[in-house]
C-alpha positions as a Markdown table, in Angstrom:
| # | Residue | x | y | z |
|---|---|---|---|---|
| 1 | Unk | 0.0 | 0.0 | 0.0 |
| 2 | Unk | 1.0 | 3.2 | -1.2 |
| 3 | Unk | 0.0 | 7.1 | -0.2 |
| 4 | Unk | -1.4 | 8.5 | -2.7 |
| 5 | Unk | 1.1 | 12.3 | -2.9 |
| 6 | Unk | 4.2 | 10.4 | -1.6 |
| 7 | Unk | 6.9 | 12.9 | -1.1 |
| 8 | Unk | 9.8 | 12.6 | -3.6 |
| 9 | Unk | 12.6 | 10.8 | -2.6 |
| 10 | Unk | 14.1 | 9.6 | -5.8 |
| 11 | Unk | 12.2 | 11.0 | -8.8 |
| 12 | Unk | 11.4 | 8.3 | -11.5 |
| 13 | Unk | 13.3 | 9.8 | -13.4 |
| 14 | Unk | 16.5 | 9.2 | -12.0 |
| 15 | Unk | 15.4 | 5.4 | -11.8 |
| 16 | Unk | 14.8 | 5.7 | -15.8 |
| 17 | Unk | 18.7 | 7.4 | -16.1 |
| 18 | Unk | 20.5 | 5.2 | -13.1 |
| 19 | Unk | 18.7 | 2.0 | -14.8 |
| 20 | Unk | 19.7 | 2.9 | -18.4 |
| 21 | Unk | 23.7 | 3.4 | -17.0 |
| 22 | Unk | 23.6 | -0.2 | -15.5 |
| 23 | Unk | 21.7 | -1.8 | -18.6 |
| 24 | Unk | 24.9 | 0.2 | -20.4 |
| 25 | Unk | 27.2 | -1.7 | -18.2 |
| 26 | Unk | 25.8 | -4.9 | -18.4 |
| 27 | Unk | 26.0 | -4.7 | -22.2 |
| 28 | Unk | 29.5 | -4.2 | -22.2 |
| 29 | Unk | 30.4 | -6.7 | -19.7 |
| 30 | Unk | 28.3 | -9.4 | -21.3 |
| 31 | Unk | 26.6 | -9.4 | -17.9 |
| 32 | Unk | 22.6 | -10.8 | -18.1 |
| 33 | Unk | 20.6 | -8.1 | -16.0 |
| 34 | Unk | 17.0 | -9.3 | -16.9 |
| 35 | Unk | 15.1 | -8.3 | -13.8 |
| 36 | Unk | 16.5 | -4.4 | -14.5 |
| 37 | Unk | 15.8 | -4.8 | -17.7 |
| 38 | Unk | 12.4 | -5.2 | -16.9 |
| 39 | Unk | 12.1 | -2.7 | -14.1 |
| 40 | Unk | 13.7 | -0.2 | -16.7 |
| 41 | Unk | 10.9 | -0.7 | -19.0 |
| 42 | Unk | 8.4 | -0.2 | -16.3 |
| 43 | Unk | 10.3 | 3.0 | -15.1 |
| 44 | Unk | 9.9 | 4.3 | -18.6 |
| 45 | Unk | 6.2 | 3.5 | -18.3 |
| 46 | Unk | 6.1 | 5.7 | -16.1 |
| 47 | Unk | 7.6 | 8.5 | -16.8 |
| 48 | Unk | 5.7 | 7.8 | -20.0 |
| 49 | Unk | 2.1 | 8.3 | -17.8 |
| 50 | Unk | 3.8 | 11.8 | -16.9 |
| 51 | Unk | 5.2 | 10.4 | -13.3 |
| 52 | Unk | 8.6 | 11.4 | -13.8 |
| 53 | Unk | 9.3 | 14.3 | -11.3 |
| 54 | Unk | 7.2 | 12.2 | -8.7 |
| 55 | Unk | 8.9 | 9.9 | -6.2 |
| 56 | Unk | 9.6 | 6.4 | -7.7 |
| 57 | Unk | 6.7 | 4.4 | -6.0 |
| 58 | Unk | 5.0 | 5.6 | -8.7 |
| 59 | Unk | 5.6 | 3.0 | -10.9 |
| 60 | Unk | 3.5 | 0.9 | -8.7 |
| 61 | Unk | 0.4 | 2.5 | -10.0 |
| 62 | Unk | 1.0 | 0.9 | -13.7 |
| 63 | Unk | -1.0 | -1.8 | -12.1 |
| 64 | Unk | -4.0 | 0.6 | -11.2 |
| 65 | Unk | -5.1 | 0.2 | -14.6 |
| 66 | Unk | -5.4 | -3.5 | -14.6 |
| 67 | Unk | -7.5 | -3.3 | -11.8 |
| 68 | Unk | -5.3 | -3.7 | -8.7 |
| 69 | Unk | -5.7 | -1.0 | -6.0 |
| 70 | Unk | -2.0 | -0.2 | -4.5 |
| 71 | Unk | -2.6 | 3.3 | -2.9 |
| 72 | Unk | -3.6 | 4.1 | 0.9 |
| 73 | Unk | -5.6 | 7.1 | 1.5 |
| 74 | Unk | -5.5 | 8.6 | 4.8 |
């Protein structure tokens, strides 16, 4: 469960950028990263839905569009 105006502790953004550095990495060392590659694509998903200055949680709420409630009002 998620709030739903988290404050911003590491902007998507910078998840899309640090993630894109590693996947850079990996390629050159011939290292298999799948699970980052995946995360990256979600990342990008949601910076895509206009998420990218908010905090990175956001990319949880991909999933609020197939149906699954992930945010905690209080």
């Amino acid at each position: 469960m998620f709030l739903t105006n988290p404050p911003v502790f590491s902007a998507t953004d910078s998840f899309v950028k640090d993630l894109s550095i590693v996947l850079a990495e990996a390629k050159r060392t011939s290292t298999p990263v799948w699970l980052a590659a995946a995360a990256h694509q979600q990342f990008i998903w949601a910076a895509a839905q206009g998420w990218g200055s908010e905090d990175d949680s956001s990319v949880s709420r991909l999933w609020e569009g197939l149906g699954v409630q992930v945010t905690l009002d209080q």
